[in-house]
LOLO-601500 format. One record per atom (N, C-alpha, C): x, z, y; residue number from 1. Coordinates in Angstrom, 3 decimals. Layout:
# residues N
{{X Z Y} NUM} ...
This chain:
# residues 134
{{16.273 14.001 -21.203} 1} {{16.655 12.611 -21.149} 1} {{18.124 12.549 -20.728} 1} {{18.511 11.392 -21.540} 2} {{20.379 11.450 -21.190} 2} {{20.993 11.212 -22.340} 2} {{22.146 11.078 -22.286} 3} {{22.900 10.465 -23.179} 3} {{23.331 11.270 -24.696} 3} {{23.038 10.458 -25.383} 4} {{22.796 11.495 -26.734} 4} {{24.230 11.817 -26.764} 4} {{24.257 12.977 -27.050} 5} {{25.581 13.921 -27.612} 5} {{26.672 13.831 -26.523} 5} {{26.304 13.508 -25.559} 6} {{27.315 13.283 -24.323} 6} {{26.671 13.801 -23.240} 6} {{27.189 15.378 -22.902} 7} {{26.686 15.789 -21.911} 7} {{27.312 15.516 -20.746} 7} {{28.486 15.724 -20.492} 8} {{29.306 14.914 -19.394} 8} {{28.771 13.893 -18.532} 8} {{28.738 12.948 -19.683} 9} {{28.592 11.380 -19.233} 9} {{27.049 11.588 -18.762} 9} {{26.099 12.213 -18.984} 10} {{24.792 12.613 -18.667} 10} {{24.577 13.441 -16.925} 10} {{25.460 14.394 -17.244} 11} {{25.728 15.060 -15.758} 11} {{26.245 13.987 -14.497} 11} {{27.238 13.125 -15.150} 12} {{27.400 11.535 -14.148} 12} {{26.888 11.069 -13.454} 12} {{26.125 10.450 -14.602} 13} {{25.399 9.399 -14.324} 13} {{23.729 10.057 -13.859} 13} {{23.193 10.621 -13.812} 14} {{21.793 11.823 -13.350} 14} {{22.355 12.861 -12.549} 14} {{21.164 13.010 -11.323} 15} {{21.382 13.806 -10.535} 15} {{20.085 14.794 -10.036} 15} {{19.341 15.508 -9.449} 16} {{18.409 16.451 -9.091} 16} {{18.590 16.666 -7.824} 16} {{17.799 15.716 -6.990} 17} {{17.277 16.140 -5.846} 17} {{16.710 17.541 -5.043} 17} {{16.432 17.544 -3.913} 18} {{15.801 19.231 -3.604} 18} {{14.501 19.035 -3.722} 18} {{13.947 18.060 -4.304} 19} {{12.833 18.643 -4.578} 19} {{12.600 18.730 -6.631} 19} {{13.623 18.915 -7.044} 20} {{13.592 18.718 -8.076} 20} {{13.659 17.950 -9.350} 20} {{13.412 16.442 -8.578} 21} {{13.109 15.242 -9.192} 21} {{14.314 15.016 -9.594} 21} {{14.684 14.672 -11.178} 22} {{16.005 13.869 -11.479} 22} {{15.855 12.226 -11.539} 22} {{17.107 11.976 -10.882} 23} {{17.239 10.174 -11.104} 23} {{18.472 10.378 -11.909} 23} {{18.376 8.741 -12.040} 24} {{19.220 8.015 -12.866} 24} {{20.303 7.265 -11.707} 24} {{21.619 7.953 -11.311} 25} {{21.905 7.011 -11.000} 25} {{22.864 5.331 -11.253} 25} {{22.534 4.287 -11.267} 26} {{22.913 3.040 -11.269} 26} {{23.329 2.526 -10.533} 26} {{24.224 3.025 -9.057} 27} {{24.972 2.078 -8.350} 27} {{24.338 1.281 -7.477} 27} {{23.151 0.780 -7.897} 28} {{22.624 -0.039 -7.411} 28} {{21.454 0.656 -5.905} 28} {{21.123 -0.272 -5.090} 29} {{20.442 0.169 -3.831} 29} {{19.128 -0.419 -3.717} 29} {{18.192 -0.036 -3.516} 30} {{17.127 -0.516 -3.730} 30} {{16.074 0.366 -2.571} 30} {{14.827 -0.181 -2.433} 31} {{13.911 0.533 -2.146} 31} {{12.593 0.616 -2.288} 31} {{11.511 1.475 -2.265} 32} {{10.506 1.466 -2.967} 32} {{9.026 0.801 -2.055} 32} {{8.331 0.112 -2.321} 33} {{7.498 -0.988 -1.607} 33} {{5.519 0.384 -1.684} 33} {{5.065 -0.103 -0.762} 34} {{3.925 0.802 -0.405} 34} {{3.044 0.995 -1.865} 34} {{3.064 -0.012 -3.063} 35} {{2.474 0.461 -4.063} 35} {{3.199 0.807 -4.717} 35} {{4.602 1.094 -4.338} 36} {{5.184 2.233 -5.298} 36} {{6.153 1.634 -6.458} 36} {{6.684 0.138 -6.479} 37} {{7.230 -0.818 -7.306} 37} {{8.777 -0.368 -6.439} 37} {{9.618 -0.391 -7.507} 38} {{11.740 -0.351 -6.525} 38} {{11.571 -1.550 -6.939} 38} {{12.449 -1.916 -6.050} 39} {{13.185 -3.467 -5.484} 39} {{14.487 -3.269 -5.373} 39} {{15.157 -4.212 -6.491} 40} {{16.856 -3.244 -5.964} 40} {{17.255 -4.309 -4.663} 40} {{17.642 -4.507 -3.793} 41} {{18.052 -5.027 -2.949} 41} {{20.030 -5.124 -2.471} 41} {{20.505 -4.221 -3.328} 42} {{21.785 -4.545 -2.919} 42} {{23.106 -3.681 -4.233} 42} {{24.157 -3.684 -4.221} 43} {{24.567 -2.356 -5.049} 43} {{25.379 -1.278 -4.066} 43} {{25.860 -1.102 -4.975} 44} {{26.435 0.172 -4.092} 44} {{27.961 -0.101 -4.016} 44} {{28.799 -0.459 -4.720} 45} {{29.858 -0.749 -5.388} 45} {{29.798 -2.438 -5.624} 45} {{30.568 -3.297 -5.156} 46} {{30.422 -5.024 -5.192} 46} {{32.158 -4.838 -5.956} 46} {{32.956 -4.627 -5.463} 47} {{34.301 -5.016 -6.002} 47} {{34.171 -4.335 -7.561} 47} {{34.388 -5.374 -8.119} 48} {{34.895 -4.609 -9.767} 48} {{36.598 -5.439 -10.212} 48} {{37.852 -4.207 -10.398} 49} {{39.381 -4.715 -11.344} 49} {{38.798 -4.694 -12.581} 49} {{39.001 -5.675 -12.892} 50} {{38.890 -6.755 -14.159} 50} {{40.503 -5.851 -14.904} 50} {{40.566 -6.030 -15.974} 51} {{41.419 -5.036 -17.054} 51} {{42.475 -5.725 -16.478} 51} {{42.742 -7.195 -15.912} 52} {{44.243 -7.741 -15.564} 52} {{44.483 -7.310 -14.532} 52} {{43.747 -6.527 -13.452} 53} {{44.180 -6.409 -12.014} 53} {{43.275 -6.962 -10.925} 53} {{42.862 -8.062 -11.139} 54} {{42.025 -9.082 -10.477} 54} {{40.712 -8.379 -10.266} 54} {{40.462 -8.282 -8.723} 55} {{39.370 -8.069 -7.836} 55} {{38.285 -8.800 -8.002} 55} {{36.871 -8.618 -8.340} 56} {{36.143 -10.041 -8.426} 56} {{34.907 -9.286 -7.550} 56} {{34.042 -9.902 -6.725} 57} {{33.496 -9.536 -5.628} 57} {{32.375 -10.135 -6.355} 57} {{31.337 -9.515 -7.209} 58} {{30.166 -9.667 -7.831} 58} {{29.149 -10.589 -7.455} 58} {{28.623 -10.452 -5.867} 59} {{27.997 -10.787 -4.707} 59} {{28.403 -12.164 -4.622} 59} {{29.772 -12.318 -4.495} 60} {{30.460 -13.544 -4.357} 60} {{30.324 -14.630 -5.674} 60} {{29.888 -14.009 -6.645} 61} {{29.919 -15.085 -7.583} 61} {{28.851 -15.270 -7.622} 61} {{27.589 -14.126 -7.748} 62} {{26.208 -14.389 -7.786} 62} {{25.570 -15.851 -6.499} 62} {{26.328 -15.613 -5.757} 63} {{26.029 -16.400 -4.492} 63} {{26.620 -17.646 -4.452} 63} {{27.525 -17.955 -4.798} 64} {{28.353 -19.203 -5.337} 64} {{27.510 -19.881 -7.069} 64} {{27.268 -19.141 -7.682} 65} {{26.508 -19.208 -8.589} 65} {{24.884 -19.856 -8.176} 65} {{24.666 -19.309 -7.337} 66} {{22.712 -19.556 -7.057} 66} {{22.774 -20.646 -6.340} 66} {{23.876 -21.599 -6.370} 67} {{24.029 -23.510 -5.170} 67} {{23.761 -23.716 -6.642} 67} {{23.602 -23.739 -7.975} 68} {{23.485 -24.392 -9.026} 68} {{21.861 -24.520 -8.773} 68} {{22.008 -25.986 -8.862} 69} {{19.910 -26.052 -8.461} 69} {{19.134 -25.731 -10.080} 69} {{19.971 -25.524 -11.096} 70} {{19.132 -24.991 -12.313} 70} {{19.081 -23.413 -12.615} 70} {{19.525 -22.914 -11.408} 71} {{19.884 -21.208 -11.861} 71} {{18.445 -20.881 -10.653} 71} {{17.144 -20.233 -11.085} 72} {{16.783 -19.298 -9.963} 72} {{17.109 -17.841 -9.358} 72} {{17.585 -17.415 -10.205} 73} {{18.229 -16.446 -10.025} 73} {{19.265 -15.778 -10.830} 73} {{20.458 -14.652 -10.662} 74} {{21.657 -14.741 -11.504} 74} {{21.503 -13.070 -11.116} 74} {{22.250 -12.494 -11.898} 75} {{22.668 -11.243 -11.541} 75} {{24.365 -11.279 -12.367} 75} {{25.368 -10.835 -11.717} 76} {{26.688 -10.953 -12.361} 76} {{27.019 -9.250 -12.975} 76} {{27.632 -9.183 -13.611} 77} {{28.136 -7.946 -14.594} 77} {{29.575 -7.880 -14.688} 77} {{30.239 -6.791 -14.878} 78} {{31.770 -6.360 -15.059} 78} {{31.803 -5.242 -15.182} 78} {{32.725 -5.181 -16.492} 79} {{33.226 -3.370 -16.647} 79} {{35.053 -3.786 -16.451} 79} {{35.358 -2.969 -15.992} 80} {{36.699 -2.694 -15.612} 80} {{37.954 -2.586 -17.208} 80} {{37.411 -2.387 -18.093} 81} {{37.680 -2.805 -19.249} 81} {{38.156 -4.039 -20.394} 81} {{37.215 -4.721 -19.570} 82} {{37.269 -6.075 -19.375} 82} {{37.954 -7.064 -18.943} 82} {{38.282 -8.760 -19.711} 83} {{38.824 -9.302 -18.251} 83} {{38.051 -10.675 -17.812} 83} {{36.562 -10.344 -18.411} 84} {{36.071 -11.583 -17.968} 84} {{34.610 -11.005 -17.009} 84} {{33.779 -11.486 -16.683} 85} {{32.753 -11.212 -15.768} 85} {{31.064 -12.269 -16.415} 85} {{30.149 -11.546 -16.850} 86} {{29.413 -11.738 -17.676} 86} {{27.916 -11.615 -16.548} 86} {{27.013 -13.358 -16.705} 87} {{26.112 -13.031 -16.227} 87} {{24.732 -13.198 -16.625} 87} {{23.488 -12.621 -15.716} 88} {{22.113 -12.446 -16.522} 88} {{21.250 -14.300 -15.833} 88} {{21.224 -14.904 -16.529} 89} {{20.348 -16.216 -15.392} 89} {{19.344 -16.149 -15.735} 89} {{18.784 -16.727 -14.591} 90} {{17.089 -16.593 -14.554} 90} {{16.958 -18.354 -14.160} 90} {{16.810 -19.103 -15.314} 91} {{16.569 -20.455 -15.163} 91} {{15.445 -21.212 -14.168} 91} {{15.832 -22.589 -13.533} 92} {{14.492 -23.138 -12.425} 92} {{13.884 -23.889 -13.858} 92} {{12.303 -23.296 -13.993} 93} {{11.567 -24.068 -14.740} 93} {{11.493 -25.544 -14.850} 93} {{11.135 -25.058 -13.256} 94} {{10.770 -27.233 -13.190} 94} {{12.140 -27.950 -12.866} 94} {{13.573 -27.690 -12.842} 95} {{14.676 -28.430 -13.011} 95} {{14.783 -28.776 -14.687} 95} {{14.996 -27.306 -14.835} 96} {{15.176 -27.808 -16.820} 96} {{14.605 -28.205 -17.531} 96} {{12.979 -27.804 -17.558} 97} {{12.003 -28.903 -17.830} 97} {{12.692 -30.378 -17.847} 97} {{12.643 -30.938 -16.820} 98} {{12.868 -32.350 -16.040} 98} {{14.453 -32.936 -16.949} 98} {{15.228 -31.443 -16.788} 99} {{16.308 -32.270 -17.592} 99} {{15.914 -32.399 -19.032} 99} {{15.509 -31.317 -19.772} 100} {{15.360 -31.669 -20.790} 100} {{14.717 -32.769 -21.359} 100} {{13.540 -33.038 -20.315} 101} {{12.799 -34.495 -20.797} 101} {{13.829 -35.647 -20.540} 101} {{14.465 -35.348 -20.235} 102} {{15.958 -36.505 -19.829} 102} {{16.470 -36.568 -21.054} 102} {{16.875 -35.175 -21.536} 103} {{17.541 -35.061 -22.886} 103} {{17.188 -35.481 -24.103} 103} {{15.483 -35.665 -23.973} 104} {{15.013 -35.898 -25.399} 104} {{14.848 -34.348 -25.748} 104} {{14.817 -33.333 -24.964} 105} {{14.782 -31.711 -25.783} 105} {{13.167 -31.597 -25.435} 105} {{12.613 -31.191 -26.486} 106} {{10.757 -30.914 -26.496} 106} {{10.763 -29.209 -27.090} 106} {{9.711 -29.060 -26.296} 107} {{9.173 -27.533 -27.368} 107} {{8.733 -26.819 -25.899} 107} {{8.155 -25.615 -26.206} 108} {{7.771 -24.818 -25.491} 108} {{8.626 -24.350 -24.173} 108} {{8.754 -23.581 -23.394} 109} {{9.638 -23.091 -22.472} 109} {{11.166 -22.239 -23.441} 109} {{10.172 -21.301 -24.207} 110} {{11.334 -20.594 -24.946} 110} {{12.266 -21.677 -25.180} 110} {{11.228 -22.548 -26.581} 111} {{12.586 -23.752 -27.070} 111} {{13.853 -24.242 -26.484} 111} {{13.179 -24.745 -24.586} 112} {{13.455 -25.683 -24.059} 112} {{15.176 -24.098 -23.894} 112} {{14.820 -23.262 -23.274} 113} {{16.138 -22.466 -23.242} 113} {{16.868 -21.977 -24.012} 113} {{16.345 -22.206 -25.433} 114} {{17.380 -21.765 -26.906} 114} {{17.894 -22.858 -27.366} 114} {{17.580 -24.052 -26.536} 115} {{18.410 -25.531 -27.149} 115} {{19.524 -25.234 -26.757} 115} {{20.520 -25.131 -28.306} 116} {{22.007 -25.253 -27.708} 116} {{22.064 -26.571 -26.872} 116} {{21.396 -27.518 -26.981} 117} {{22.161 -28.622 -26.035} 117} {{21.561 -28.052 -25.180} 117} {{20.967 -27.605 -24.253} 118} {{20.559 -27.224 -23.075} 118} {{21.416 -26.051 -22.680} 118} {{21.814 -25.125 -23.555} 119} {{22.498 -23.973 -22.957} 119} {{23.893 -24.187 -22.437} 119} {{23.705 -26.130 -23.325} 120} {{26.134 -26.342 -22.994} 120} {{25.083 -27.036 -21.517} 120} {{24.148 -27.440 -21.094} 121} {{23.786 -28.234 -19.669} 121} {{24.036 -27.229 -18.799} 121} {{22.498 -26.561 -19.330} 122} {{23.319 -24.887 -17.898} 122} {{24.765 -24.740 -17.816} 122} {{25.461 -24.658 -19.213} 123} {{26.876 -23.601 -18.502} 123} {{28.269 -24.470 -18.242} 123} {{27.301 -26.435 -18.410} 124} {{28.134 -27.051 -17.590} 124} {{27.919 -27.532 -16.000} 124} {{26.569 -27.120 -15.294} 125} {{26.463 -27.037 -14.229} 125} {{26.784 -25.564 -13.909} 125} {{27.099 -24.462 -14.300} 126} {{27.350 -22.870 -14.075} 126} {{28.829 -24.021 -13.385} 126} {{29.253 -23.960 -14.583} 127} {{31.126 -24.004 -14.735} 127} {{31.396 -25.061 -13.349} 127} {{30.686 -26.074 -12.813} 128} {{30.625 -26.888 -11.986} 128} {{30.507 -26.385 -10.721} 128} {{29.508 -25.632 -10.696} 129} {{29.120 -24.865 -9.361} 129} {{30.344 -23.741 -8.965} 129} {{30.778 -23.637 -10.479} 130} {{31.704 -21.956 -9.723} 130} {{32.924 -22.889 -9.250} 130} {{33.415 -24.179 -10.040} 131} {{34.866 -24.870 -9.662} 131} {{34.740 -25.045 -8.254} 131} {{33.653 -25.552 -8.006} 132} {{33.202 -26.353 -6.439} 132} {{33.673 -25.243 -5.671} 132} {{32.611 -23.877 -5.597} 133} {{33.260 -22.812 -5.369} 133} {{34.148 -22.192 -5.250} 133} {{35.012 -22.427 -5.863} 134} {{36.308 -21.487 -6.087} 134} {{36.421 -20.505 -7.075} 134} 
């Protein structure tokens, strides 16, 4: 297991414990619960330079991000390559529901989150929450 045709990048990112076991590592910090489920709980690495220079503190946006009462949860992303910062949302059912019946938007749950008019609502309360923010 590992990265096809890239052994390097394989040796990286995987490592072999003393007892033999290889992980994957991801940066990320986590720990494992009595039936045996990981929980990531933190990363390892929060600062990511954005390709212009600019410091962006991951944590800091995720958290400035989650005062949006339609986001339940967010996870933020950045490669250093980059110069923008890209994130995963985990929508509040019963907010968007509620707006959408505001909107006139009907359909299932999926629907209700593939309505472009619903996706410009989220990412004009996103864009709202981060200004407020900073």
């Amino acid at each position: 297991m590992g990265y096809f045709k890239n052994d390097e990048k394989t040796a990286e990112d995987y490592s072999v414990d003393e007892n033999g076991q290889r992980w994957f590592c991801t940066g990320d910090i986590g720990e494992f619960h009595p039936d045996g489920c990981l929980q990531i709980i933190d990363r390892k690495k929060d600062l990511v330079k954005l390709q212009a220079g600019e410091y962006v503190s991951l944590g800091k946006v995720e958290a400035a991000l989650k005062n949006c009462p339609l986001i339940d949860n967010i996870c933020a992303f950045a490669k250093s390559d980059q110069s923008y910062v890209i994130s995963f949302v985990v929508p509040n059912q019963q907010k968007l529901t509620l707006l959408a019946q505001q909107k006139g938007v009907e359909g299932t749950w999926v629907d209700i989150c593939n309505n472009p008019a619903m996706e410009a609502e989220i990412l004009k309360e996103i864009r709202e929450a981060a200004n407020t923010s900073k």
